[in-house]
N, C-alpha and C positions, 0 to 999 in steps of 0.2 A: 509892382509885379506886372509883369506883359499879358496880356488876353491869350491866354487858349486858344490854337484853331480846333474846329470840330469837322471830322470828317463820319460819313456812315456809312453801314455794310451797307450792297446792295439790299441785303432781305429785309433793313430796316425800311427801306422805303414800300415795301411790299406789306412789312406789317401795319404802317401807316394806313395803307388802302382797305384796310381793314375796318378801320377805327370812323368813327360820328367825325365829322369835319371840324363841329365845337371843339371836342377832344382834341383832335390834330394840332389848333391853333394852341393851345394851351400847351400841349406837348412841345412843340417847336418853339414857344416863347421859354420853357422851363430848359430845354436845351441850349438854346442862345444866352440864356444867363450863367447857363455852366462853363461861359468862354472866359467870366470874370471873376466867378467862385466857385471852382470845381468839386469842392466838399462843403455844401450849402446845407444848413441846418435842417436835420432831418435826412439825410442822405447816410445811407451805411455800407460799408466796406463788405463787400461777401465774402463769407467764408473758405478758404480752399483758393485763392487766386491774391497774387501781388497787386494786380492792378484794377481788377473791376467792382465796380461800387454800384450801387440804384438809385434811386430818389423816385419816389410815387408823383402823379402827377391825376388826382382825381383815384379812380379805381384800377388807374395802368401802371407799370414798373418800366421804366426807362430804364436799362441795365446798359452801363459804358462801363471804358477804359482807360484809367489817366494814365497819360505817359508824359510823368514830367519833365525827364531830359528833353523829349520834342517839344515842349509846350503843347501839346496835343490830346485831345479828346477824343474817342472813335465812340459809337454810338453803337451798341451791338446788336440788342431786341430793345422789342418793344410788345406787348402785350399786358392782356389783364393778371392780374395774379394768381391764377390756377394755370397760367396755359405759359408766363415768360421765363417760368425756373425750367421745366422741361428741355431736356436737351435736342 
């Protein structure tokens, strides 16, 4: 099976600058792994959308989008869990 590219919204990186820099590292290593298994244990498909799924990462939700005709990953929010369901 081929890696994933991962691309992210700009707002992703904006939510990043939000976040403890510990946090960050953690989050962008649990993103980099999703280049080799995009539905990693513990990751769950949401409700209401064909393509986007979450995986927790400490007390933050990484909320992506696989697109597996593109081999591709988009990275959509990121935030704590009261504030990344929020539209």
């Amino acid at each position: 099976m081929a890696s994933y590219n991962i691309s992210w919204k700009k707002s992703t990186k904006k939510d990043l600058k939000k976040i403890p820099q510990q946090e960050v590292i953690k989050i962008i290593n649990a993103v980099i792994a999703l280049s080799d298994n995009p539905k990693p244990y513990g990751s769950t498909k949401l409700t209401g959308s064909r393509f986007t799924h979450r995986i927790r990462v400490g007390k933050y939700r990484v909320i992506y989008d696989i697109h597996d005709e593109e081999i591709r990953i988009e990275v959509v929010k990121i935030g704590p869990r009261g504030d990344v369901y929020k539209p």
